[in-house]
N, C-alpha and C positions, 0 to 999 in steps of 0.2 A: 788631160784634166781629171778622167775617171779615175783614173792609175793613181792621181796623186792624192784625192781622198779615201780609195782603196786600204792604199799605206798608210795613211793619215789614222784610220782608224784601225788598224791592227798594231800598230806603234802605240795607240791608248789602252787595248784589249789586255797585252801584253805588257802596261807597266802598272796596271790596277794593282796584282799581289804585292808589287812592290810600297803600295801604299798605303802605314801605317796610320788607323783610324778609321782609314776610308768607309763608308757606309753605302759604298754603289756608285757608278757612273754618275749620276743626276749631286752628288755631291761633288764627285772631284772636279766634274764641268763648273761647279761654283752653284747651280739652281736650288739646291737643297738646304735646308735651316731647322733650328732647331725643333719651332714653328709644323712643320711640316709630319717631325717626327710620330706629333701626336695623332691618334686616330679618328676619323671622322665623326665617328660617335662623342668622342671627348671634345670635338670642338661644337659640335651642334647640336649634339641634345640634350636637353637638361632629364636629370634623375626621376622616376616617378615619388621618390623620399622628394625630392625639392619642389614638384610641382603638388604634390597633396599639402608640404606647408604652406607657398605662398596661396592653393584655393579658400587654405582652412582660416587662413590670416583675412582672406576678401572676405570671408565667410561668417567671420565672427562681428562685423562690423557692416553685417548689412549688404554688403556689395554683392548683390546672387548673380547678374549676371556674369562679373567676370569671373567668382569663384566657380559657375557653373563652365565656366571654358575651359579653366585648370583642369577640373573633375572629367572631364570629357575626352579632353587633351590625354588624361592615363589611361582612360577606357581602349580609345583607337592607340597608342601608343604603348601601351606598355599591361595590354590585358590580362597576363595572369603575373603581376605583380602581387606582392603583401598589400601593395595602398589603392592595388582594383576594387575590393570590399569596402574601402571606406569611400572610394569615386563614386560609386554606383548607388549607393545611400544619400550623399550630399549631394549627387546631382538630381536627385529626386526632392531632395529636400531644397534644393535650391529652384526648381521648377514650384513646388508648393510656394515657398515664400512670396515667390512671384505670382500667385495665384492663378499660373498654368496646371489647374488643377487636372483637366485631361491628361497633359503631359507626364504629371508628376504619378499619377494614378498608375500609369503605365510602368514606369519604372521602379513603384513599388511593385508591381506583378512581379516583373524581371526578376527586381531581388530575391522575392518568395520564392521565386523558380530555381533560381543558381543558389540562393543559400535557406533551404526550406528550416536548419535545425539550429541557425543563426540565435546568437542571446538577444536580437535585436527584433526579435518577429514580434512580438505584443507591440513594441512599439509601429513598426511596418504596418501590421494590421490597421492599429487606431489612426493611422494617418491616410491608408487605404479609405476607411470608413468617412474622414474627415475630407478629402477629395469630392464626397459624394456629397455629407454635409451640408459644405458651405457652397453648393451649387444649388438647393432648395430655392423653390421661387415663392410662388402662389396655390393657396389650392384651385383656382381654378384655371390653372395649367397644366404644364406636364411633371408629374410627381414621382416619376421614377428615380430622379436622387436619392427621394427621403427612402422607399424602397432599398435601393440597392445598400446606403447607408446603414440603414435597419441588418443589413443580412450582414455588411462586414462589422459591426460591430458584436454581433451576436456572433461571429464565428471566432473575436480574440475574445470572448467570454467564455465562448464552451472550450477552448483552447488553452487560455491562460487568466483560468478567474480569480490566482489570485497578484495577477498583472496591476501594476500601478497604474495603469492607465483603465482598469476595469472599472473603477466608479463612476469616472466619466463616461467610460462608454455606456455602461448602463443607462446614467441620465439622459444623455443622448437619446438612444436608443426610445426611450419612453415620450419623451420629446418629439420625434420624427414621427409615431405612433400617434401619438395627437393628431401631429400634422395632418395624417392621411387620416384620421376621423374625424375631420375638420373637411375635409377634400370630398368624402363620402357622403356627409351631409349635405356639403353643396350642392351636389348633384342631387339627393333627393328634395332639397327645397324647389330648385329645380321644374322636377318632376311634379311636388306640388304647386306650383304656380301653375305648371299649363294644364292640370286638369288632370294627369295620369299620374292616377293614386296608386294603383298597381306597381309600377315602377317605384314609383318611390318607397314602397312598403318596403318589392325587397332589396336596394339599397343602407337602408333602415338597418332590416335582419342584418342584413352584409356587414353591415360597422359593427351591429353588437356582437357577433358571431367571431370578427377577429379584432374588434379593441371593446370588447365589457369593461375593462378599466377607466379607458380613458373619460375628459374632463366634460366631452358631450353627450356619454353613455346613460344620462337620466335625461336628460332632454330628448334624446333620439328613443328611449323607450314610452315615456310621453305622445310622443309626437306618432309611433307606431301604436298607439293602444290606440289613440284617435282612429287612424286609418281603418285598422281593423274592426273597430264598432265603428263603422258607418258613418263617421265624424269628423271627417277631416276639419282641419281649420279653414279660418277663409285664407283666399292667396293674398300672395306678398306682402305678407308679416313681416318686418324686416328686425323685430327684435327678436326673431329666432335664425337667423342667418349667422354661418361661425364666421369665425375667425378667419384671415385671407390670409397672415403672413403663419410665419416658424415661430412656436411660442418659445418662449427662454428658457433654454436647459437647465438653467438651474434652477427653475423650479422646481426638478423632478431630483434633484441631487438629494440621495438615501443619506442621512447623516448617521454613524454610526454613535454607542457611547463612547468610545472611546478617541472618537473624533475631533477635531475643532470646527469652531459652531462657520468657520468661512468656508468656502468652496477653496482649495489649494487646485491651482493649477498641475499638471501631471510632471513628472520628473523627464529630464531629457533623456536623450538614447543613454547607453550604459556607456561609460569612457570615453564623453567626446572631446574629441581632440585629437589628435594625430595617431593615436591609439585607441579609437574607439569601435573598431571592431579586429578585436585582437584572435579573432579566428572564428571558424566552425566549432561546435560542441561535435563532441562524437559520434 
């Protein structure tokens, strides 16, 4: 029996040459199809060109979560593609929409980090900045948003001031500035309530020293001239108590002449669309 499958398959070995077309064993046995021919790449994975259109297609209509799957899908698959630059953007932009704003914070980092000379950094910046924003609470909690806010917007100002997104940021920027002289106050009212005047003075100093501008900086020198001559007021005054929320940025919005008298919302990234980030600058 061994002998005759022996023969069996050197009788096939030995009439392959003879067969014109033939494309291998697994064809002239009959297993093979055209089907087959293609390569597994070609059957299973789709392009990162195909999978940045249909993210950008969920993306223009609202759908962040699944366009963030598309975007992510060419990050782990297809990482130094032409459409990585544009995954790495929209999946951050698709984490903000979804007010994953930790998330999306992070992936602006990233970006800044892999494409620092990018045409798209003003924009990166003010949405780094806006991350931290729209996380503002109360002033008498934890106020480190409005902080860290304050510094990424001040960093696309000294960077690109004259960035379309700078007047916003600016406004911004004076806005959150409030906030925390509003947060600073708190705590010295505070202090005035229970009796320690000292403290509260120099909180006082503290606000004027880094927001003189802002919208409690006569009140708060007021209230420090008291202290100081020996005067404090009596406690809990409550019509000198700020403000507890984020006052509206556009109060603070610089109107230029040559302006229009509405606040315009900021122009989007440069080329969005499937060509919206069409390289590195040099």
């Amino acid at each position: 029996m061994n002998r005759f499958f022996v023969s069996l398959l050197w009788a096939m070995l030995l009439s392959l040459p003879l067969l014109s077309g033939c494309s291998g064993l697994i064809d002239y046995i009959g297993f093979g199809d055209d089907e087959d021919k293609r390569t597994a790449a070609e059957k299973q994975e789709e392009s990162a060109k195909s999978l940045a259109r249909k993210g950008m297609q969920e993306y223009r209509v609202g759908r962040y979560y699944v366009a963030a799957e598309y975007f992510d899908n060419i990050l782990s698959r297809y990482p130094f593609s032409p459409e990585a630059t544009l995954a790495e953007l929209k999946a951050a932009d698709c984490k903000f929409f979804m007010k994953k704003y930790a998330e999306a914070l992070e992936q602006y980092r990233s970006f800044e980090d892999h494409h620092p000379t990018n045409e798209a950094m003003p924009y990166v910046l003010f949405q780094r900045g806006m991350c931290n924003y729209l996380r503002i609470d109360r002033v008498d909690r934890d106020t480190s948003y409005a902080s860290e806010s304050v510094k990424q917007f001040k960093q696309l100002l000294r960077q690109f001031p004259d960035s379309p997104y700078a007047p916003e940021a600016e406004a911004r920027v004076k806005a959150a500035q409030d906030f925390l002289a509003h947060s600073e106050f708190f705590v010295a009212e505070y202090y005035l309530r229970q009796g320690k005047y000292q403290e509260s003075r120099g909180r006082l100093k503290y606000l004027l020293t880094l927001y003189p501008d802002s919208s409690l900086a006569p009140q708060a020198r007021e209230l420090l001239a008291q202290i100081e001559a020996g005067k404090p007021p009596e406690k809990g005054l409550a019509s000198r108590l700020p403000k507890v929320a984020l006052p509206d940025w556009m109060l603070f919005w610089k109107k230029k002449a040559d302006s229009p008298t509405e606040v315009l919302p900021p122009p989007e990234p440069p080329n969005v669309g499937m060509d919206i980030i069409p390289g590195d600058a040099p």
